[in-house]
C-alpha positions in Angstrom: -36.2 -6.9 7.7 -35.4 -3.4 7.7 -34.5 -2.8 11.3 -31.8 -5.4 10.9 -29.8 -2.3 9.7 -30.0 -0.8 12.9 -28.8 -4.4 14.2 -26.3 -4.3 12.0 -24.6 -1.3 13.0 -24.7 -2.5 16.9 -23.1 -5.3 15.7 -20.4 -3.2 14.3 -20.7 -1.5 15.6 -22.8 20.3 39.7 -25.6 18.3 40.9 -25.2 16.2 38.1 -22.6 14.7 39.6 -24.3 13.8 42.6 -26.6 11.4 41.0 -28.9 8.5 42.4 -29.4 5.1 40.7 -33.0 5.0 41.0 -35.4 2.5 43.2 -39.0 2.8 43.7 -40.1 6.2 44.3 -43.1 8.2 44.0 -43.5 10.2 41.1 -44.9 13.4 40.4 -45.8 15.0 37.3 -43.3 17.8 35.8 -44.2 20.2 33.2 -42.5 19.6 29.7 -39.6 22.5 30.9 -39.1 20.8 33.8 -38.8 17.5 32.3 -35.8 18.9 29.2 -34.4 20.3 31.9 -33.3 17.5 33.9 -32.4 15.3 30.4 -30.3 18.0 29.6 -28.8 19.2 32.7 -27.9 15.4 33.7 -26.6 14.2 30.4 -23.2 12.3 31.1 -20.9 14.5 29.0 -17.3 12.8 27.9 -14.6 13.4 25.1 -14.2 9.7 24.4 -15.8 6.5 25.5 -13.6 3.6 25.3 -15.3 -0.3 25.6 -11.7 -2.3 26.2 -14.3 -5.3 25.8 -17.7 -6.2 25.1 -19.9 -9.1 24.1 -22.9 -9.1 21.8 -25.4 -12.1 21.7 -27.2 -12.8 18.4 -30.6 -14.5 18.0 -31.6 -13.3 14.9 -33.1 -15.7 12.1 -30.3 -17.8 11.0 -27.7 -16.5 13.7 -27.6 -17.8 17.1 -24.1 -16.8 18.4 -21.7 -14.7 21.0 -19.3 -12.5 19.6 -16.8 -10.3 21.5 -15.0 -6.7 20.4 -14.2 -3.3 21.5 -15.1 -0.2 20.4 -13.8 3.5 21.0 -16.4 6.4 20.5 -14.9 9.7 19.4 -17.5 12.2 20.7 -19.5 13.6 17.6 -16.2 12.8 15.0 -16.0 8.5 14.9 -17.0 5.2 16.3 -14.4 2.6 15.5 -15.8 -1.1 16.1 -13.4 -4.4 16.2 -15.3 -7.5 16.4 -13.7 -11.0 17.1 -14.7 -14.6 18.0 -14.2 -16.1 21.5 -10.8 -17.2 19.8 -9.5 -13.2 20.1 -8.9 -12.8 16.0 -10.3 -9.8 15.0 -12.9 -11.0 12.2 -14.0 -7.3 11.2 -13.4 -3.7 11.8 -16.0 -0.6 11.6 -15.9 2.5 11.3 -19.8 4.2 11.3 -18.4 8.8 10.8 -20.8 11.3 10.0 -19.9 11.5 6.4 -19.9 7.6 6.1 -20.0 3.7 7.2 -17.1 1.1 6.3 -16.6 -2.2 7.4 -13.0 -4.3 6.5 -13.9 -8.1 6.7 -10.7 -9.6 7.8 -11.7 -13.5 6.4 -12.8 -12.4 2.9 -10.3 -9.5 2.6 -13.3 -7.2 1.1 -14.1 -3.6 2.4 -17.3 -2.3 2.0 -18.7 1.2 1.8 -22.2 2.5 2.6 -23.6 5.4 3.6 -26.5 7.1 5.4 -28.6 7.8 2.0 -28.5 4.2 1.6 -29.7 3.1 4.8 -32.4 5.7 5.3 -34.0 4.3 2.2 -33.7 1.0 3.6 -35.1 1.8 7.1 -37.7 4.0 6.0 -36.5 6.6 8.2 -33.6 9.5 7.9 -31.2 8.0 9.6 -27.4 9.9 10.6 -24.0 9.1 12.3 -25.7 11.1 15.7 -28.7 8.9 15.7 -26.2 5.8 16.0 -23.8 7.5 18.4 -27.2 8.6 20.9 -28.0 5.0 20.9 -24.7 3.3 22.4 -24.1 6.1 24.8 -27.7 6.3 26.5 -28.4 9.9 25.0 -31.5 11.4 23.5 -31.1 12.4 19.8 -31.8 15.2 18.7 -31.1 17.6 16.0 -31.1 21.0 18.0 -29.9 21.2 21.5 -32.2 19.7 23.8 -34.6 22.1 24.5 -38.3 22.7 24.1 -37.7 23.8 20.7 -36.8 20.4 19.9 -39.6 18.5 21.8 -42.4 21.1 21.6 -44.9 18.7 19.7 -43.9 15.6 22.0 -46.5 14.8 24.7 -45.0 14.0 28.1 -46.5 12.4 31.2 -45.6 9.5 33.4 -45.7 5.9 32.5 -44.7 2.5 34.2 -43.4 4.5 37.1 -41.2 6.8 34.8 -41.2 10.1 32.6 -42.1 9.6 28.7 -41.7 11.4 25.2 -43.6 11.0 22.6 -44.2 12.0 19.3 -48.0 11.5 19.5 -50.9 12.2 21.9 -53.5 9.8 22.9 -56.8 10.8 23.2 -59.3 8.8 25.8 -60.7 6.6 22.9 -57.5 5.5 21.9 -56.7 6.9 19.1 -53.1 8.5 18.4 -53.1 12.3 17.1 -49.7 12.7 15.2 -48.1 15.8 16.0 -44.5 15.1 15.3 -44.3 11.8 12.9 -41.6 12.3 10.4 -42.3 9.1 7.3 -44.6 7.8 9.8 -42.7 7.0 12.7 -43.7 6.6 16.4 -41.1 7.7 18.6 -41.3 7.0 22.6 -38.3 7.4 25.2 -38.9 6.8 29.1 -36.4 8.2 31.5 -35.3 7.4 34.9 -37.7 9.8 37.5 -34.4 10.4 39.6 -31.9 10.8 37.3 -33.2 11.0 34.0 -31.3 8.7 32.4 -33.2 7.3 29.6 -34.6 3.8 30.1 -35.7 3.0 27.0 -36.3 4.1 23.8 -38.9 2.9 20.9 -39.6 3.7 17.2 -42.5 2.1 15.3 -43.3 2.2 11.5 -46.9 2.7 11.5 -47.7 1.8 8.1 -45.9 -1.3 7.9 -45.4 -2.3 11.4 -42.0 -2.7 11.8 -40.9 -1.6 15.3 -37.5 -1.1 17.3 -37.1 -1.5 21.2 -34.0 -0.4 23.2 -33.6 -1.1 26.8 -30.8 0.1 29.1 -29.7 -2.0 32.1 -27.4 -2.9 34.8 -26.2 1.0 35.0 -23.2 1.8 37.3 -21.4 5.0 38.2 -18.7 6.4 36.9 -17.2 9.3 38.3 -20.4 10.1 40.0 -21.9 9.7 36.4 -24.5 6.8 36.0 -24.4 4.5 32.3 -25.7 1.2 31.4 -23.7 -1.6 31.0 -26.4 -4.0 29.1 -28.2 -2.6 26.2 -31.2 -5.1 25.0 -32.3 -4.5 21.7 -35.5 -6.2 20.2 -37.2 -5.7 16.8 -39.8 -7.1 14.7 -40.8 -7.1 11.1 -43.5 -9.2 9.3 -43.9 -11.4 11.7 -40.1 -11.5 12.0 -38.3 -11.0 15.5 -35.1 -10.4 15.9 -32.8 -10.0 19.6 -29.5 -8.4 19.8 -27.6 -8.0 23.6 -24.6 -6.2 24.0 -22.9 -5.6 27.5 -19.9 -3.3 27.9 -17.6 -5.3 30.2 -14.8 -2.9 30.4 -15.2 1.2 30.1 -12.6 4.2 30.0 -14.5 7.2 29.9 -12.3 10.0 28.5 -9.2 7.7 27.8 -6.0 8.2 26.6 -6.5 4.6 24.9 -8.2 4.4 21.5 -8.9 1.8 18.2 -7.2 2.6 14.8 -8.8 2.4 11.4 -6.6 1.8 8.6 -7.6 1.1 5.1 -5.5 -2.1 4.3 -4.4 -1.1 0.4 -4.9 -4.6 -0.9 -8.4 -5.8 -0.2 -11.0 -6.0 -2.8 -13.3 -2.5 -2.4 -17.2 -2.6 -2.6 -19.4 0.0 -2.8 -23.2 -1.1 -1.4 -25.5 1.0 -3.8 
């Protein structure tokens, strides 16, 4: 399944500061301006973001399990990813930069190297380290700024009591017009009507099917900034379905605390081609 790349990597992997966590409210339509606006203007901005602990539950085919790590986000340069059982011995170590992805398996004393070539082929889908890091810090990717430059071919509206973005307009007889598909991909985030955090984000491979869902829960505030704590991620392919959770327990935004990535000179190296 090819979304169980993105799976993998999880594995591995001012009035903004006066915000609301939303509850039921009437919402009103916004023009697009309005809408990028208030994404940009309230995006929760940080150096580094440090996860002291977190726990990942697995129910994929084959893998039914709870796993714990941390991980410590380098704004735009690293994310560095320990994972360990419930026993607290680190089984693996990650590092996803922009120029590459490594992962040191502690029990089989292999590291392996991969890179974003690779997995775009794989996925269907260009695929680069900022993709990744928008996804664990509750950002919308993009490869400009946000601005309307970005998003000027995405339809907006309201939906489910929230604002949307989509690549692709729907007409009354239900058919999609595709305005901005890059390999044939449907793209869809909803965002928070009071503080525009984003809620969720989905990507769908039209031609074959396969489709990604991301959901953002349980936010808090910090520093009079609001982030998730529980990201739900649920994907399909072929009939295939696969669930990832992971839920931050601990958080350091901008912390003097960080996680290492050394090389150990003795393990076997493999390069995934």
């Amino acid at each position: 399944m090819k979304f169980y790349y993105i799976f993998f990597l999880i594995i591995l992997t001012s009035c903004a500061s006066k915000k609301k966590i939303a509850g039921v409210i009437d919402v009103k339509p916004i023009s697009a301006s309005k809408l990028l606006d208030g994404i940009s203007e309230n995006q929760f901005v940080f150096d580094n973001l440090y996860i002291k602990k977190f726990d990942i539950d697995l129910d994929v085919p084959g893998i039914n399990m709870t796993l714990r790590g941390s991980m410590f986000i380098q704004t735009d340069s690293q994310i560095v990813v320990s994972v360990t059982p419930l026993l607290g011995i680190e089984v693996a170590r990650a590092l996803i930069s922009p120029s590459q992805l490594v992962l040191i398996d502690r029990t089989k004393k292999k590291i392996y190297y991969s890179d974003y070539a690779l997995l775009s082929k794989k996925l269907g889908m260009p695929l680069n380290f900022s993709m990744i890091q928008s996804l664990f810090i509750n950002q919308v990717y993009c490869d400009k700024s946000i601005d309307y430059e970005c998003f000027k071919d995405f339809d907006h509206g309201i939906q489910d009591g929230m604002y949307f973005l989509k690549n692709y307009k729907q007409k009354q007889n239900s058919r999609r017009i595709k305005s901005r598909v890059v390999n044939d991909l449907f793209i869809q985030y909803l965002f928070d009507p009071l503080n525009f955090t984003v809620k969720s984000f989905h990507i769908e491979q039209t031609k074959s099917g396969d489709l990604m869902n991301v959901h953002y829960n349980d936010f808090k505030e910090f520093n009079g900034n609001i982030f998730p704590t529980k990201i739900d991620v649920d994907g399909s392919s072929k009939g295939t379905i696969a669930k990832v959770g992971v839920t931050y327990l601990q958080i350091e935004f901008n912390s003097s605390n960080s996680i290492g990535f050394k090389v150990p000179e003795k393990y076997e190296v493999i390069y995934i081609q």
